[in-house]
BAFI-3210 file (N, C-alpha, C; in Angstrom, 3 decimals, decimal comma, padded with zeros to 6 digits):
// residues 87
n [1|2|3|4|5|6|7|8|9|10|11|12|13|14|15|16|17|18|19|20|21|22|23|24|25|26|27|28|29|30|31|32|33|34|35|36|37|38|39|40|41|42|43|44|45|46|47|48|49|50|51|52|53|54|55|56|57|58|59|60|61|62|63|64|65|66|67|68|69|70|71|72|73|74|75|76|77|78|79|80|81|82|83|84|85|86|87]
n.u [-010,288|-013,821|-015,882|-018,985|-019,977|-022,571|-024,045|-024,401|-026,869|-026,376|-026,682|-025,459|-025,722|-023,261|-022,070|-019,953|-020,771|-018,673|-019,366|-018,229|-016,479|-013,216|-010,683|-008,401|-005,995|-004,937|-002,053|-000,400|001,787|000,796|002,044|002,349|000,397|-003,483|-003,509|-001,229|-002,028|-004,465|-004,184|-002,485|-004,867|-006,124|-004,742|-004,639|-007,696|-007,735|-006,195|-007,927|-010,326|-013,695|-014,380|-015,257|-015,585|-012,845|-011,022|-012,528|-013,181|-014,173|-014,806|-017,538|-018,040|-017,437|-014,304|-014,278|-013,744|-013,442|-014,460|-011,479|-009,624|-008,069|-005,378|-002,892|-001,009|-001,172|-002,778|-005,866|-006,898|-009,251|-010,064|-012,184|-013,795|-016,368|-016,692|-016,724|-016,676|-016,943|-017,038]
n.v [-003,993|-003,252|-002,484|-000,882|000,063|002,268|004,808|007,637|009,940|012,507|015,696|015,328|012,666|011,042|010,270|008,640|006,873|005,260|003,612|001,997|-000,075|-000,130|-002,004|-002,033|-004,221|-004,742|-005,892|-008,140|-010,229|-012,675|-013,023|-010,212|-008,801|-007,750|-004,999|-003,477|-003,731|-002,814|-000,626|000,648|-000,154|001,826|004,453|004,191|004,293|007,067|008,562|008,840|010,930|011,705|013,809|016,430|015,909|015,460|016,240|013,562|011,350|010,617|010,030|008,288|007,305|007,564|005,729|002,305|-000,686|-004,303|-007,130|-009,158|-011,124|-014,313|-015,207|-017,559|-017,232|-014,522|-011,426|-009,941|-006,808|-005,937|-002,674|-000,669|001,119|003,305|004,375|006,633|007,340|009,878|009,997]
n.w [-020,308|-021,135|-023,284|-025,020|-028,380|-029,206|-031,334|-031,141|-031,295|-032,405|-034,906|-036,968|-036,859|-036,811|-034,706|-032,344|-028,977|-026,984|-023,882|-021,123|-019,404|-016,511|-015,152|-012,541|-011,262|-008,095|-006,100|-003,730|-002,039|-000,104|002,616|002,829|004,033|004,625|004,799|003,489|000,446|000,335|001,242|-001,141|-003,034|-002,303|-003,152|-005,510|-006,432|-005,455|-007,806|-009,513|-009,444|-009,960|-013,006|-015,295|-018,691|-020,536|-022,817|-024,892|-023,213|-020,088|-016,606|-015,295|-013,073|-009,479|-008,577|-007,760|-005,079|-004,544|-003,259|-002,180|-003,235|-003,474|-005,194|-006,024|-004,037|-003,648|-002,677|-004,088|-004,656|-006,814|-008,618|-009,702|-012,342|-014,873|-018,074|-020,540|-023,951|-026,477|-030,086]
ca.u [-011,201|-014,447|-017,047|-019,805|-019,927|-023,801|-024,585|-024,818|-027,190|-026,033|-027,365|-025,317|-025,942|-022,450|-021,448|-020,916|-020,465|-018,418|-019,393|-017,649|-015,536|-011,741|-010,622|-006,982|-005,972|-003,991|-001,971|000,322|001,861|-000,174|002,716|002,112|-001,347|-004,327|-003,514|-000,838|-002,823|-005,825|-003,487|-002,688|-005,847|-007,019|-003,969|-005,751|-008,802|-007,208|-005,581|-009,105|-011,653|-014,482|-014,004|-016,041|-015,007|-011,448|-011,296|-013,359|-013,181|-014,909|-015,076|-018,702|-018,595|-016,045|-013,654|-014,591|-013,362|-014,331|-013,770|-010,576|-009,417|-006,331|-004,640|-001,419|-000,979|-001,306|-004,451|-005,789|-007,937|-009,864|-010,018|-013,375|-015,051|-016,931|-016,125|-017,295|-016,197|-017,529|-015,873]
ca.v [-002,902|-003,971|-001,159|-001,172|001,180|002,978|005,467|009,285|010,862|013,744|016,567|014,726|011,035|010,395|010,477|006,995|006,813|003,784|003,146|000,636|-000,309|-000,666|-002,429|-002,241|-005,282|-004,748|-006,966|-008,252|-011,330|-012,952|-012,845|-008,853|-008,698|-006,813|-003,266|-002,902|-003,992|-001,867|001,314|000,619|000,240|003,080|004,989|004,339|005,635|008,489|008,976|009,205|012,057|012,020|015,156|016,820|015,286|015,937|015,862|012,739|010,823|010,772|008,895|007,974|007,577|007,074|003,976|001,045|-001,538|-005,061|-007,892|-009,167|-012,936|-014,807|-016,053|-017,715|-017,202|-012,857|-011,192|-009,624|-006,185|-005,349|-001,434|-000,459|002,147|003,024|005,423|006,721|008,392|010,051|011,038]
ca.w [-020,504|-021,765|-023,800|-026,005|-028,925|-029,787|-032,196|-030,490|-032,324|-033,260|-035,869|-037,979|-037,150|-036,962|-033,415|-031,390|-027,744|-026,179|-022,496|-020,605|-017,661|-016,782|-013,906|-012,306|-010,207|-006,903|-005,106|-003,268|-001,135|001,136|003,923|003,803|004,974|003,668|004,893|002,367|-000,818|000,731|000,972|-003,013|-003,794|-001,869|-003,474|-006,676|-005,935|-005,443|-008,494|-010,714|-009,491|-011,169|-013,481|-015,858|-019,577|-020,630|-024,508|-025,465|-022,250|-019,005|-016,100|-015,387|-011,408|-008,463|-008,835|-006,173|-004,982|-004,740|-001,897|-002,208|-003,543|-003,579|-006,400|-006,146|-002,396|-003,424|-002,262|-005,402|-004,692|-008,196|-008,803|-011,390|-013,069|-015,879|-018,776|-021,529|-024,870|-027,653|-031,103]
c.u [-012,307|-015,571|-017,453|-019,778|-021,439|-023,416|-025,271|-025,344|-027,161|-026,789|-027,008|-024,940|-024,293|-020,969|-021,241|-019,937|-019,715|-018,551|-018,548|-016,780|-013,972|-011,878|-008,845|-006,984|-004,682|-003,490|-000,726|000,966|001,278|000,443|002,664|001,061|-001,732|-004,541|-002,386|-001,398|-004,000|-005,402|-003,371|-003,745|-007,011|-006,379|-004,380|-006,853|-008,881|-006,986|-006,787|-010,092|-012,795|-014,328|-014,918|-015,159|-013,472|-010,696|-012,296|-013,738|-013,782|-015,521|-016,526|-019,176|-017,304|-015,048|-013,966|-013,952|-013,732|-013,993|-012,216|-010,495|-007,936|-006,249|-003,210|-000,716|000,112|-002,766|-004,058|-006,828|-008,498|-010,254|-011,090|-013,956|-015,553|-016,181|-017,136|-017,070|-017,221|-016,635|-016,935]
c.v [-003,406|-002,196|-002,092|-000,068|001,379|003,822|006,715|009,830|012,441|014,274|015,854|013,501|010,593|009,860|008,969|007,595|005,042|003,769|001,567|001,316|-000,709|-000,957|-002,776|-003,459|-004,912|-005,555|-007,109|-009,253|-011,536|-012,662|-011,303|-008,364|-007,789|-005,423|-003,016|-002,959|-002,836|-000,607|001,665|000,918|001,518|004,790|005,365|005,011|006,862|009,394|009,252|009,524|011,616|013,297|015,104|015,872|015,985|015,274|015,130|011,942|011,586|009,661|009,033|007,949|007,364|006,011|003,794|-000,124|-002,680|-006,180|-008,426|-010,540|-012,913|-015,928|-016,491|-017,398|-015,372|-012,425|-009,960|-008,380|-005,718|-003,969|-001,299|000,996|002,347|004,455|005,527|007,745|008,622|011,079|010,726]
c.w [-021,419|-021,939|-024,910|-026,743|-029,242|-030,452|-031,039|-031,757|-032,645|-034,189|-037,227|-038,531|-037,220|-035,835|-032,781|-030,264|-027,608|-024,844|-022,224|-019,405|-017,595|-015,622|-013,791|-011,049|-009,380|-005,879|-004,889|-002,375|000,016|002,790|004,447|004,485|003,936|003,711|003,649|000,997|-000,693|000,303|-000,406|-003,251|-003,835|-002,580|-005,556|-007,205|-006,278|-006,566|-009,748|-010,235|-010,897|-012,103|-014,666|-017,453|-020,021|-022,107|-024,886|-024,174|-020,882|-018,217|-015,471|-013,404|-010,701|-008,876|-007,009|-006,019|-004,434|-003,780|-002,742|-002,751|-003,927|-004,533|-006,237|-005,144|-003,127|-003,586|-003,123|-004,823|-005,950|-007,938|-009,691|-011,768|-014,057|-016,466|-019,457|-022,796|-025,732|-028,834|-032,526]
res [x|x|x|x|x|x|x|x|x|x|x|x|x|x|x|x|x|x|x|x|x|x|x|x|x|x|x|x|x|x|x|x|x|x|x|x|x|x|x|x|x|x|x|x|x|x|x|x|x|x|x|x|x|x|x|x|x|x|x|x|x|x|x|x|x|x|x|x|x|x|x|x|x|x|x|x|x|x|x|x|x|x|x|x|x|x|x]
***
């Protein structure tokens, strides 16, 4: 998970925002093919709506997903989105 923290200015200057991005990695042996890793990662997806903020947090846009690569004979799909808090 990688963020940057700024300075929300606030009334009373003491607000910071962190934006940034998380990324879940999906995968699975190369001998199963790329519909099951796909379905995961599409299963993913799923599981984070964008939604209005929800305490401090808030996800920033859809999660996507990114071509695929093989590591270690398992095809790896990367999961991303962005966030962003403020406290």
């Amino acid at each position: 998970m990688l963020g940057d923290r700024v300075a929300n200015r606030d009334l009373a200057a003491a607000g910071i925002r962190t934006v940034g991005m998380f990324q879940i990695n999906c995968y699975a042996p190369v001998g199963l093919g790329m519909a099951q890793v796909e379905a995961l990662a599409s299963s993913v997806v799923n599981l984070y709506p964008v939604l209005p903020k929800t305490g401090t947090v808030s996800i920033e846009s859809p999660l996507n997903t990114t071509s695929s690569i093989v590591v270690d004979n398992y095809i790896l799909v990367p999961v991303r989105a962005t966030y962003r808090t403020e406290a």
